[in-house]
C-alpha atoms as one frame of an Amber mdcrd trajectory, in Angstrom:
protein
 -16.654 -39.736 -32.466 -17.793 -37.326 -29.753 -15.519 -34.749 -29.855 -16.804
 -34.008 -33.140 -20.452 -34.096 -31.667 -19.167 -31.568 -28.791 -17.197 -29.709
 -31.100 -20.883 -29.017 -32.898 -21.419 -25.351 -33.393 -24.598 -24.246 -31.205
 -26.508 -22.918 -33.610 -27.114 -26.591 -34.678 -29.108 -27.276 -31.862 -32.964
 -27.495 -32.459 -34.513 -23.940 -30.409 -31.051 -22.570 -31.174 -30.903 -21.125
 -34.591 -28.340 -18.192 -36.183 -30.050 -15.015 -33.712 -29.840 -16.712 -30.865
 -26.842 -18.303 -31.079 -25.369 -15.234 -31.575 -26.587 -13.770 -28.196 -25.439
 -17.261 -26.926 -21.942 -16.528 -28.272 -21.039 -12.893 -27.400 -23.596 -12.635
 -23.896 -22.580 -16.091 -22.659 -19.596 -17.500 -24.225 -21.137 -20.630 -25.000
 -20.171 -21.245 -28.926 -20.590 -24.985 -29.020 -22.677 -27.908 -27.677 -19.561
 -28.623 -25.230 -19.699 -24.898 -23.776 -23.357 -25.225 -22.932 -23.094 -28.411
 -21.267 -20.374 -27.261 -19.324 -22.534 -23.716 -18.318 -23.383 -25.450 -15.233
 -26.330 -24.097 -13.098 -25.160 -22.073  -9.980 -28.012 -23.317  -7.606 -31.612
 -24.839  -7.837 -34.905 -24.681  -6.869 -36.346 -27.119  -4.805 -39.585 -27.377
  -6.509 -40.818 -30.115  -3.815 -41.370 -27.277  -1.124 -44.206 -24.507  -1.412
 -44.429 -21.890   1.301 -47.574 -20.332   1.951 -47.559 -16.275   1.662 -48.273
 -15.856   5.534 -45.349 -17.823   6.644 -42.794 -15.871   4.764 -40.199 -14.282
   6.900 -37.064 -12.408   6.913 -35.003 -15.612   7.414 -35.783 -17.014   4.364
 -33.005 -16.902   1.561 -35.288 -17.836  -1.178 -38.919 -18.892  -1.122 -41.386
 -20.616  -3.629 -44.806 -19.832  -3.785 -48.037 -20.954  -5.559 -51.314 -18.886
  -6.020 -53.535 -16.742  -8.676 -52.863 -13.598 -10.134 -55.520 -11.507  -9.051
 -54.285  -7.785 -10.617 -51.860  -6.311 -12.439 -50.697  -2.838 -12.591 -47.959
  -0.170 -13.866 -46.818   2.645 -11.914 -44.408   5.576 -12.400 -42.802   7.322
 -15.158 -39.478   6.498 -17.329 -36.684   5.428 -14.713 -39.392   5.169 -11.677
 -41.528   3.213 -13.816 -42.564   0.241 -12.068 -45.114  -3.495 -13.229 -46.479
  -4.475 -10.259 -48.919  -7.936  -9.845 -50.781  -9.437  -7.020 -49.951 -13.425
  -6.081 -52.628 -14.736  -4.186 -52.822 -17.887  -2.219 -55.375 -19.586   0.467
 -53.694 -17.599   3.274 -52.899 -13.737   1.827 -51.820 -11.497  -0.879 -47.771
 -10.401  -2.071 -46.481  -8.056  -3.833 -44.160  -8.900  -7.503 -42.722  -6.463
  -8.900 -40.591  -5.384 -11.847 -38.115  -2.426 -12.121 -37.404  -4.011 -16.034
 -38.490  -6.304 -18.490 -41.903  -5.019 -18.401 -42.281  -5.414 -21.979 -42.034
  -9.001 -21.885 -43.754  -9.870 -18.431 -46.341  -8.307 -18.609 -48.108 -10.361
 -21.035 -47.020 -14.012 -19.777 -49.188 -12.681 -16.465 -52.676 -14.002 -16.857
 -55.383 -13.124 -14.361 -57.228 -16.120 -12.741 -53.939 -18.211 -13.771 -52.162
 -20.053 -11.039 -48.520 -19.940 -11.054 -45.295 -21.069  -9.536 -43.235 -18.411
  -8.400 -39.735 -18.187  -6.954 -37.627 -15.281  -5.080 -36.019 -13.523  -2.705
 -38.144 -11.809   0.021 -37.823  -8.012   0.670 -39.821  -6.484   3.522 -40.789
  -3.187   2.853 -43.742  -0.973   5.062 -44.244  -3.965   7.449 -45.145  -6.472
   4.404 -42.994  -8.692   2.102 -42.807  -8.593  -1.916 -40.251 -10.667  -4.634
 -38.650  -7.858  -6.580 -37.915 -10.165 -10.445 -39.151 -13.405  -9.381 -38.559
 -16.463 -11.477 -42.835 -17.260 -12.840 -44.328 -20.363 -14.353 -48.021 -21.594
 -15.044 -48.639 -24.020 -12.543 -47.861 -27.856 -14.037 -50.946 -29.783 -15.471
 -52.180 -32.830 -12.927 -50.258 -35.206 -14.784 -47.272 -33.205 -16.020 -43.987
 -34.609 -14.145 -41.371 -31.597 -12.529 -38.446 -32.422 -11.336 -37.798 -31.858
  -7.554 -34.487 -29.719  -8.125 -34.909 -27.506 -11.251 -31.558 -25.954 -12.046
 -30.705 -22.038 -12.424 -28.409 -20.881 -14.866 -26.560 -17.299 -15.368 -27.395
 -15.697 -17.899 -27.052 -11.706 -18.913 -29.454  -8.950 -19.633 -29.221  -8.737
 -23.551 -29.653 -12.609 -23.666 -32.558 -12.571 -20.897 -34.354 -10.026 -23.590
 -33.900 -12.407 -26.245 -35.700 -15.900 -23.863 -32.238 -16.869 -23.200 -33.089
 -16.384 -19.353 -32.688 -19.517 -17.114 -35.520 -20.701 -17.836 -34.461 -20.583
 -21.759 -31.034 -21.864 -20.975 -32.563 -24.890 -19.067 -35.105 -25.978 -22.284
 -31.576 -25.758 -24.399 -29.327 -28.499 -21.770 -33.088 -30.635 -21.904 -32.829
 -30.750 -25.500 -28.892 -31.546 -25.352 -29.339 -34.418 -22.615 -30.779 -37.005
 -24.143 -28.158 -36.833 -27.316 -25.215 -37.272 -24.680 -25.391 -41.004 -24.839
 -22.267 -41.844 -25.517 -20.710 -39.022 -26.108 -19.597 -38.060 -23.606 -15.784
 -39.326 -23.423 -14.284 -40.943 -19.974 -11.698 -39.666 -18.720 -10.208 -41.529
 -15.979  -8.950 -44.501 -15.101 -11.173 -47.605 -14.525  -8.931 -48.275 -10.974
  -9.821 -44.744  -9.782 -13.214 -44.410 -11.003 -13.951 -47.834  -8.614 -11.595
 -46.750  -6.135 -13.352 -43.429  -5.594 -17.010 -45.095  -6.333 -17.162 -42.063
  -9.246 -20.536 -41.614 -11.028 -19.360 -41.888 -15.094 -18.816 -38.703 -16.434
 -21.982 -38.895 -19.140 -24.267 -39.592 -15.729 -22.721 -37.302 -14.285 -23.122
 -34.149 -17.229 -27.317 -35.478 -17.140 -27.635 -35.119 -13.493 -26.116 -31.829
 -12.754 -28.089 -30.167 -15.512 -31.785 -32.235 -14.557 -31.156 -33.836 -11.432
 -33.657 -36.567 -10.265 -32.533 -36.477  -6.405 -30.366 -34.902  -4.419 -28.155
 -37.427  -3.855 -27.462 -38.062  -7.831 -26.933 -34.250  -7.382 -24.521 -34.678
  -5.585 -22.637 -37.340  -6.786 -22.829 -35.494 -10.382 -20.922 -32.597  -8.798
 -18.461 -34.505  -7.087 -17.385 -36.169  -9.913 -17.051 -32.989 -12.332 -15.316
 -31.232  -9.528 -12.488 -33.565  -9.048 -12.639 -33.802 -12.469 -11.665 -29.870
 -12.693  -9.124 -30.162  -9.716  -7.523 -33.951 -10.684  -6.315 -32.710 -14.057
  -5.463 -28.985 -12.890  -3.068 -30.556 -10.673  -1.799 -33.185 -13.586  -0.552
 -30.219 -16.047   0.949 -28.666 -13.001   2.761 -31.834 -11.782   3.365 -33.686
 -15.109   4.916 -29.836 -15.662   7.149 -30.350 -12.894   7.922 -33.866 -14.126
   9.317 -32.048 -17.431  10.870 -29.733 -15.896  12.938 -31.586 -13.448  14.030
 -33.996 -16.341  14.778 -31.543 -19.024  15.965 -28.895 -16.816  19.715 -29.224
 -15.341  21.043 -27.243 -12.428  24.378 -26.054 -10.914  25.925 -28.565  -8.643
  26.390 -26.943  -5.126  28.002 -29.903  -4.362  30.106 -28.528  -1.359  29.677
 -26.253   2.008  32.984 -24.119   2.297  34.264 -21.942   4.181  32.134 -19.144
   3.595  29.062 -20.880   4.786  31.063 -22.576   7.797  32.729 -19.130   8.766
  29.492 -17.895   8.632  27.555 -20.590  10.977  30.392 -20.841  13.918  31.118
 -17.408  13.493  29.104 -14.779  12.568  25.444 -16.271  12.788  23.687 -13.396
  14.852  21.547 -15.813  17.166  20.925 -19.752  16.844  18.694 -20.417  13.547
  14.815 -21.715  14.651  13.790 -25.773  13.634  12.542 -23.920  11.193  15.054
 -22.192   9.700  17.448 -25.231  10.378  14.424 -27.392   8.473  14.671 -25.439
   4.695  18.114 -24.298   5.004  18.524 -28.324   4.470  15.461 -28.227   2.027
  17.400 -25.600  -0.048  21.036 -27.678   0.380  19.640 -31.055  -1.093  17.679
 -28.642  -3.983  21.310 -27.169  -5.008  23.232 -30.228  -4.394  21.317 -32.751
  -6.812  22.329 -31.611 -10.283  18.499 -30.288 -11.232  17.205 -26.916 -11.241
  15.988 -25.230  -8.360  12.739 -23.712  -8.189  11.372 -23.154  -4.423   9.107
 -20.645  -2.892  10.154 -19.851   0.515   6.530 -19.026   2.672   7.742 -17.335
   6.410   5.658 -14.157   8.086   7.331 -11.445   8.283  10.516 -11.441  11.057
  10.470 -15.070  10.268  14.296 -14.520   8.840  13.992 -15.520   5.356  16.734
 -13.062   4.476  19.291 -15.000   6.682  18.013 -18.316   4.938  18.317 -16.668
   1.882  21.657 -14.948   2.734  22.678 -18.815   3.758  21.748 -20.129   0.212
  23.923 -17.229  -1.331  27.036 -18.450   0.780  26.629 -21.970  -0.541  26.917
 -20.437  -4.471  30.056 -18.739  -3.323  31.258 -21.739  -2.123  30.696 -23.130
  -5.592  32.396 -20.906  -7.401  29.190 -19.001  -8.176  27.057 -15.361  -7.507
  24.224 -14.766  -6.188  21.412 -11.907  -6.779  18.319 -11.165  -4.494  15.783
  -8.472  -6.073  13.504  -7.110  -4.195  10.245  -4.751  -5.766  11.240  -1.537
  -4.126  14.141   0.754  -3.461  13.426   0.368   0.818  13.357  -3.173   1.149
  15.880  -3.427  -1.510  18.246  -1.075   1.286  17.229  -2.942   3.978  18.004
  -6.660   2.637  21.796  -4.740   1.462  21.916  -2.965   4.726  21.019  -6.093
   7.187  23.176  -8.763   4.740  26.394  -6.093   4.639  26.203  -6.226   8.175
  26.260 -10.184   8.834  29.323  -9.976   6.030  31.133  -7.587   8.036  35.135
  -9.487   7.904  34.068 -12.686   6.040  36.014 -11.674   2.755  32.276 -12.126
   0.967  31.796  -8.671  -1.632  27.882  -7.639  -2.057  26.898  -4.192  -3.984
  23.715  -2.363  -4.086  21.877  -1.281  -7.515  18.785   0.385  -7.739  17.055
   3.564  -9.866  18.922   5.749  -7.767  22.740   4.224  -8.000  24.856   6.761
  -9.826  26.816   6.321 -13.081  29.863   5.677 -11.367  28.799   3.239  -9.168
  26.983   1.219 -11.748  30.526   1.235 -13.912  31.893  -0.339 -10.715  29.212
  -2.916 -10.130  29.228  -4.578 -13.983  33.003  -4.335 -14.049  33.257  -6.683
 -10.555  30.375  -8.622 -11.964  32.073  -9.670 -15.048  35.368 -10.187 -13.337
  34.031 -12.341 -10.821  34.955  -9.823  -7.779  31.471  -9.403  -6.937  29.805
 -12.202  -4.774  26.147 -10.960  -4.380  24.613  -8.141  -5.869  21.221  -6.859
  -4.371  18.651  -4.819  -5.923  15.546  -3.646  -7.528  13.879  -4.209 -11.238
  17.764  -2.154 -11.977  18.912  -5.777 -11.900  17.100  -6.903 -14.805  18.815
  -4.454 -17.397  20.189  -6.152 -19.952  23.560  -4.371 -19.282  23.189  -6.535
 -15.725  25.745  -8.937 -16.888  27.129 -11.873 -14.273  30.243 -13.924 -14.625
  28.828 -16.736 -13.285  25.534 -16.272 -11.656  24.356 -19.728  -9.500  21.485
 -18.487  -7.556  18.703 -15.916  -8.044  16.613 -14.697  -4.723  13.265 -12.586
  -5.291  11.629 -11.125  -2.188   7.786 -10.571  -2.513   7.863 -12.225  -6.235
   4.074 -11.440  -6.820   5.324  -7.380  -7.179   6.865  -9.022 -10.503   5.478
  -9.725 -13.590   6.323 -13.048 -15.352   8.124 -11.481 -18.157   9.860  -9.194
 -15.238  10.982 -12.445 -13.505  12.029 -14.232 -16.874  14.613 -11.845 -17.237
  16.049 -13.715 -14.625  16.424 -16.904 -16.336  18.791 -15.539 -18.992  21.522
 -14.056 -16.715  23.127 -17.144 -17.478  23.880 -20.123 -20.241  22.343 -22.249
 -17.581  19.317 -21.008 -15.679  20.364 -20.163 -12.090  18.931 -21.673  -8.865
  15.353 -19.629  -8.167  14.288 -18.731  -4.927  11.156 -16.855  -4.302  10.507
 -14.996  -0.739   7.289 -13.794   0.036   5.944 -12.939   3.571   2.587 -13.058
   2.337   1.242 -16.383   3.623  -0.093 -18.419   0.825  -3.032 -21.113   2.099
  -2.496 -24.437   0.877  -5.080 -25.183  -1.623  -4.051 -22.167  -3.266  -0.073
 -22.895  -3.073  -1.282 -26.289  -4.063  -2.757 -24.433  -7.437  -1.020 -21.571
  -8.186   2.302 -22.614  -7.364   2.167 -26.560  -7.475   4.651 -26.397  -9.831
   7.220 -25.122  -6.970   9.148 -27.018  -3.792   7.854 -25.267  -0.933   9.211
 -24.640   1.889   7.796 -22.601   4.930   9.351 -21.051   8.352   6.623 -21.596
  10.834   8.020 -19.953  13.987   9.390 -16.974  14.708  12.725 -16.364  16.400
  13.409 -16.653  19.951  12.932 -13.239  21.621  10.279 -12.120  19.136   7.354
 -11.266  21.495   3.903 -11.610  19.686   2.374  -8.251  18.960  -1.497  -7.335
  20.878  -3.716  -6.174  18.637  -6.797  -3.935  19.546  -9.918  -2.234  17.866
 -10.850   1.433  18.883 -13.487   3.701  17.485 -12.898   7.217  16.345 -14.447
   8.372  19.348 -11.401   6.645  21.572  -8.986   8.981  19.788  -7.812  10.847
  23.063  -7.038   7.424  24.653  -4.742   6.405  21.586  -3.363   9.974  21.753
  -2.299   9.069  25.480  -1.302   5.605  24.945   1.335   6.653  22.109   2.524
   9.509  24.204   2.988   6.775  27.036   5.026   4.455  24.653   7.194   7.397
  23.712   7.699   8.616  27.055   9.339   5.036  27.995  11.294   5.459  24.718
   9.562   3.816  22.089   8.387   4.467  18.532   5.244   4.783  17.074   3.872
   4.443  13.369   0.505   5.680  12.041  -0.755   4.829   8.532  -3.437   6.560
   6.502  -4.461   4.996   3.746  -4.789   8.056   1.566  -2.555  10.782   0.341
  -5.212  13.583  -0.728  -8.701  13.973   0.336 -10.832  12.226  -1.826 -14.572
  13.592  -2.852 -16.041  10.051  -2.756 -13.702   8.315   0.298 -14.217   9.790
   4.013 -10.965   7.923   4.301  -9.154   9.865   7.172  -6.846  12.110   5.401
  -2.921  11.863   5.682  -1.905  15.470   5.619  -5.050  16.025   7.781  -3.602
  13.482  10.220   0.056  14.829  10.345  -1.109  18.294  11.182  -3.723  16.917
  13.893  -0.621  14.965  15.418   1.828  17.920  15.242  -0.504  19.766  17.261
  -0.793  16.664  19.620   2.868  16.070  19.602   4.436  20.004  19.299   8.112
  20.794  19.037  10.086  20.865  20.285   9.289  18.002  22.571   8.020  15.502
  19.770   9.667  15.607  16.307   7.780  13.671  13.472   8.246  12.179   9.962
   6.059  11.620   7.558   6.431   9.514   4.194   4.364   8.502   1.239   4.264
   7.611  -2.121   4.615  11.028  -3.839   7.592  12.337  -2.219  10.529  12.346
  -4.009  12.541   9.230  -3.120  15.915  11.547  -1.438  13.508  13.094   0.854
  11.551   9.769   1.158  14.884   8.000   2.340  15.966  11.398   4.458  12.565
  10.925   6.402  13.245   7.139   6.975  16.186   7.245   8.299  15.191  10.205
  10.771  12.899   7.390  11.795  15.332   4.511  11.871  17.979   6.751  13.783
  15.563   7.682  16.297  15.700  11.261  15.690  11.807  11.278  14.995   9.544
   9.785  17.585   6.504   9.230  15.034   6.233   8.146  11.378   3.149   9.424
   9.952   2.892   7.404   6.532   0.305   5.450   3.748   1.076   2.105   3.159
   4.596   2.683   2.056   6.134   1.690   4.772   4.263  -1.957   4.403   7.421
  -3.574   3.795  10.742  -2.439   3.563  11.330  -0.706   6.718  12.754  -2.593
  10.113  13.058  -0.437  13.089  13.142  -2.907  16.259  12.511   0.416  18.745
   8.655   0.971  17.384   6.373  -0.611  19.335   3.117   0.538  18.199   1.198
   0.618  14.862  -1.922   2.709  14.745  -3.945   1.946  11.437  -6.494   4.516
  10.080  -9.327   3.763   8.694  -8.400   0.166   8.962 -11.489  -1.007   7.446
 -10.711   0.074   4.407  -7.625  -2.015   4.431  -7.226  -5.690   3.501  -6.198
  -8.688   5.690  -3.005  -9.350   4.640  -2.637  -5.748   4.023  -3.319  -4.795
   7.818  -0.870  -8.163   8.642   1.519  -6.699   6.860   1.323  -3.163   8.179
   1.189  -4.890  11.973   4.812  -6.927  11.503   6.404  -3.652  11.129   6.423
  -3.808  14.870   7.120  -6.419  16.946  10.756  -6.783  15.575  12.500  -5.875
  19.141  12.269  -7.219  22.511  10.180  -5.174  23.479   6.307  -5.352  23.567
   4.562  -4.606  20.992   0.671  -3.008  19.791  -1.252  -2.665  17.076  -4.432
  -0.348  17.064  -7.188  -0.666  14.581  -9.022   2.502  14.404 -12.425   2.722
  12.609 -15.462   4.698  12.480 -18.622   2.506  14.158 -19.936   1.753  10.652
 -18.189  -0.986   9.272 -19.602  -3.912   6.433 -19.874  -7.621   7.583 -16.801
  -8.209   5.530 -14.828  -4.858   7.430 -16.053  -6.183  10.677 -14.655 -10.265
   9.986 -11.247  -8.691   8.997 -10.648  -6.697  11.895 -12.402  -9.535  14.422
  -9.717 -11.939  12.750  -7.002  -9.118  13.272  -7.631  -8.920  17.140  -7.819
 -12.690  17.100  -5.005 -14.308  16.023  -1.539 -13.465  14.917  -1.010 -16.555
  13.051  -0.500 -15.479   8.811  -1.134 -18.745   7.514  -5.049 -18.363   9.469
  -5.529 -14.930   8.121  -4.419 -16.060   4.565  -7.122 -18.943   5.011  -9.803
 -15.967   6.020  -8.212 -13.305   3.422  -8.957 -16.475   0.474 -12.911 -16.683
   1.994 -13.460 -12.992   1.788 -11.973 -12.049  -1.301 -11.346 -15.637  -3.033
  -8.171 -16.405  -4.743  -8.324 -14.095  -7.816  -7.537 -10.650  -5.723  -4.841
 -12.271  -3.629  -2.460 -13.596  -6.110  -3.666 -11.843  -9.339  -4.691 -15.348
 -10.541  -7.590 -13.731 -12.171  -5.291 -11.974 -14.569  -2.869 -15.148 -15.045
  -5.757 -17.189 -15.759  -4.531 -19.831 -13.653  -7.645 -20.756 -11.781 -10.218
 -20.654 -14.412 -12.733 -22.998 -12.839 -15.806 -23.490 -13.763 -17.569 -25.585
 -11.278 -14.564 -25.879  -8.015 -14.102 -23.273  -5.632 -10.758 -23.374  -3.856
 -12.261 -22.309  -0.339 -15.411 -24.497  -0.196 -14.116 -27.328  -2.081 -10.564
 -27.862   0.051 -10.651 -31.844   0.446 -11.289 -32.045  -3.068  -8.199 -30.021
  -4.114  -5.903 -31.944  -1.230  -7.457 -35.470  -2.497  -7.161 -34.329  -6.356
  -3.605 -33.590  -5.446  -2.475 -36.711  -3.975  -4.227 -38.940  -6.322  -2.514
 -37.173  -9.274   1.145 -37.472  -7.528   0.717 -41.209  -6.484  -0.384 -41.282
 -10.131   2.843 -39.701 -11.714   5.251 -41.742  -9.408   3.976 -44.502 -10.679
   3.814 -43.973 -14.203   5.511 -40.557 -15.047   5.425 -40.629 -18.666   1.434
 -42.125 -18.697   2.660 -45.004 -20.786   0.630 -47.169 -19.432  -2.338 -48.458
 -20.990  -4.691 -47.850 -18.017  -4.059 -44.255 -17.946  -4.614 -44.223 -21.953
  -7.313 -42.236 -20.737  -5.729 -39.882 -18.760  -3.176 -38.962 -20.808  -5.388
 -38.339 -23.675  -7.710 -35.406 -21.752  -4.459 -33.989 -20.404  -3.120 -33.819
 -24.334  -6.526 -31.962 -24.739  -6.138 -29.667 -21.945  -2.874 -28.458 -22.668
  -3.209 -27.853 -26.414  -6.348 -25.839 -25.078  -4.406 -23.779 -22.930  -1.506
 -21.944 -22.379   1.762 -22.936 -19.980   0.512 -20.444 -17.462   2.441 -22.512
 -14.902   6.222 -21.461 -15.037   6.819 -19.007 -11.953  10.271 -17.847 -12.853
């Protein structure tokens, strides 16, 4: 049938041949007649417009062109070496040129010919030329083109070889017109009519030789949801499996310890927020399955006290509780901040990290086995295999992307029965990509901040506005207040003019001299004693200013600093610089955060810190962090493999992922096990898919 036709090796097809299908294989990854009709072209040239050369500007993107060559010449020597030919039309003469491929252009460029030609414009001495254009002869009278003629990727090696665009194109018109029927449905009949879906073999013609626009675009839209609707099916029939198969602890009461805790000791009334997952988290624990929610809040959101709330329900249970955190600080400060709400409740927590001594660890497994020990916080320590828990009900990780997914698997085997998981992160995740990456998870997010919290101002300043910043922090001190400044480098670098950190503390000592000013600094090659001495000179308020790299990007929670100056902030990212900026703001007090840059920054340096000084709100700088940078860099889904796409793009393509979503969960609710015989269909591609890939989706 026609999985054997697109399982046909692509040396098979006619203009293929052994040579070429090796290029085909190792340049392109296309090894079959399925992988070429899914290399999909990335734009195309509307061959229904010609410009003439005088109109060309330095608006245009891309322009077409049609005219004689009237010369051709070569200039230069080895790696200046240069083919250069003159494209004349009724209204002037351009430059095209070639810095390589010479070899093979040259001789395709006949004088007198007319030809087609298609580039980029570059302006250089007051007159535009197309550096590589795309060529053709000019069609015959009666020879039909298509309007849109597709462009393909291709490589170098395989562009040497003919397998150019151009050469990939005459392949998928060779491959079309076999695709009658075989090309497999794979949806429903209800949803295809529902959705008014072009059919899938349509749909595979017109993206690769469109005859409109509009088919165009129909063609895409169908292969796109095609991508998202069954990228959300593994993840939710996943879920599905997973909620069946997998049994939880039964929280099934709230005790004392939670109670005492709420009327008692609760430092200030909990946000509708807070109030909101707290009973998200309750009915999770209380329903006999597993657990498995990622908790989304910005940072001073107060996902520890959620968190530390959760852990109180397992004691009430009869069960412990862990929260791991990636580094030694932040493990300290989650210990330091939950010891403190625990003060006279009767609930034990411990500390472990790299640093805990012999003794102390003997003391920690011996109260763990016994059952003495409550909650135990901590670092990657707590994954040791020697970690051993009497009866551990709940597992917290703060900031799980610092964890690998063998790291957090550990996790999973601290017990006969896997224990409740509860991810933290205050790195806000935008939905289409918490709808991807972790659509296997409950989510739950704390959208407000806690009464009190004052939001912090942020504002750009050039290098040149130094003295000002200089007077503004000695201002803020004067009235009492702290002040941070990060560097994002520890040693000069030859090929960064990143401002330098031991440069800056020694320019701020002689700003701020002893004895009226006393300063720390901390980064990531200190030895972690003096590291933790240096803090807490900070966090006693011994030290006025902590000079610092990004170390002190989580982890550290003094409510007294009120400013955070960022050097070189263009060479940060966004949800870096958000980051560094909630490290103030945590008091009463107002807060600032100063961007300092040189005046030449990129269009992508100059959106982040525009969005910076904007807004405050980490779910919109997520959404702008996923345009600049797409959703690869932020998550390390490029590693996971998790969004291998070939034709959707999470950013531009957002309705499609929501709508692909919800169609795919109605679907499941109403027939979880795809029994039925009108999603014979479905089920079969998803059987395909899976034994194709690997379960990439498990988070814990």
């Amino acid at each position: 049938m026609s999985n054997s036709f697109l399982s046909t090796s692509i040396e098979y097809l006619k203009g293929v041949g052994p040579k070429r299908a090796d290029i085909l294989k190792k340049e392109l990854r296309i090894f079959t007649y399925d992988h070429l009709i899914n290399h999909f072209p990335f734009r195309y040239i509307d061959r229904s417009k010609i410009h003439k050369i005088k109109d060309v500007n330095s608006s245009e993107i891309h322009i077409q062109l049609r005219g004689k060559i009237t010369r051709v010449s070569e200039t230069g020597v080895k790696q200046g070496k240069r083919l250069i030919a003159y494209l004349q039309d009724d209204t002037g003469e351009m430059q095209l040129i070639w810095f390589k491929g010479a070899k093979w252009v040259k001789p395709k460029l006949i004088i007198g010919k007319e030809f087609i030609v298609f580039g980029k414009p570059t302006q250089f001495n007051n007159s535009f030329n197309l550096v590589h254009p795309d060529f053709e002869e000019k069609p015959k009278e009666n020879e039909q083109v298509a309007a849109l003629q597709p462009v393909y990727n291709s490589s170098e090696k395989a562009n040497a070889t003919g397998l150019n665009s151009k050469g990939i194109e005459k392949l998928t018109k060779t491959i079309t017109p076999l695709l009658r029927q075989q090309i497999p449905e794979t949806l429903s009949v209800a949803l295809i009519k529902e959705l008014k879906l072009m059919p899938r073999e349509l749909a595979y013609q017109q993206i690769h030789h469109p005859t409109n626009p509009e088919l165009l675009k129909k063609a895409i839209f169908r292969l796109k949801f095609d991508e998202f609707f069954f990228l959300q099916m593994r993840i939710l029939k996943q879920k599905v499996v997973q909620e069946k198969k997998l049994k939880g602890f039964v929280f099934e009461k709230v005790g004392e310890s939670f109670n005492s805790f709420y009327t008692k000791n609760l430092p200030f009334e909990l946000t509708n927020a807070q109030k909101r997952v707290v009973k998200e988290i309750r009915n999770n624990v209380g329903s006999g399955k597993h657990m498995n929610r990622l908790l989304q809040g910005d940072v001073g959101s107060g996902k520890t006290l959620v968190g530390l709330l959760a852990m109180l329900l397992a004691k009430d249970n009869g069960y412990q509780s862990l929260m791991m955190a990636p580094t030694e600080i932040l493990a300290t400060q989650h210990f330091t901040s939950i010891s403190k709400y625990l003060e006279n409740t009767g609930v034990t927590i411990l500390l472990l990290t790299g640093s805990t001594k012999v003794a102390q660890r003997r003391i920690i497994h011996a109260q763990l086995l016994s059952g003495e020990l409550d909650i135990l916080i901590g670092t990657h320590a707590l994954l040791e295999d020697i970690v051993q828990f009497k009866n551990l009900g709940l597992s917290i990780i703060d900031e799980q992307h610092r964890f690998g997914v063998k790291q957090r698997s550990k996790l999973w085997q601290k017990n006969t029965i896997p224990p409740h998981i509860l991810v933290m992160t205050a790195t806000p995740i935008p939905r289409t990509l918490a709808m991807t990456v972790y659509g296997d998870l409950d989510i739950s997010v704390i959208d407000e901040l806690p009464p009190g919290r004052k939001e912090v101002t942020t504002i750009h300043k050039f290098d040149k506005d130094r003295l000002y910043v200089f007077n503004f922090m000695e201002k803020q001190i004067a009235e009492g207040r702290q002040v941070y400044v990060v560097y994002p480098l520890i040693e000069e670098s030859e090929h960064l003019d990143f401002k330098d950190l031991m440069d800056g503390y020694e320019s701020m000592a002689r700003r701020f001299p002893l004895p009226q000013y006393k300063l720390s600094i901390v980064h990531g090659k200190m030895k972690a004693k003096d590291k933790e001495y240096e803090m807490q000179q900070f966090v006693k308020g011994i030290t006025q200013i902590m000079v610092a790299t990004t170390v002190i990007e989580v982890g550290v929670n003094v409510p007294n600093a009120t400013v955070m100056v960022i050097e070189s902030a263009n060479k940060f990212g966004l949800s870096q610089l958000h980051q560094l900026r909630g490290r103030v703001g945590r008091g009463s007090d107002k807060s600032y955060c100063v961007l300092m840059t040189d005046y030449k920054l990129s269009p992508t340096a100059k959106t982040r810190i525009e969005t910076m000084v904007r807004t405050t709100d980490g779910f919109e700088i997520a959404e702008e962090d996923l345009k600049l940078r797409g959703p690869g860099d932020i998550m390390g889904t490029q590693q996971s493999g998790v969004l291998d796409l070939k034709l959707g793009d999470l950013i531009k393509d957002n309705k499609i992922v929501v709508a692909a979503r919800n169609y795919a969960s109605e679907l499941l609710k109403k027939d979880p096990e795809l029994t039925l015989q009108e999603h014979y269909l479905v089920r079969q591609r998803l059987a395909e898919l899976i034994k194709k890939k690997p379960n990439w989706g498990r988070i814990s």
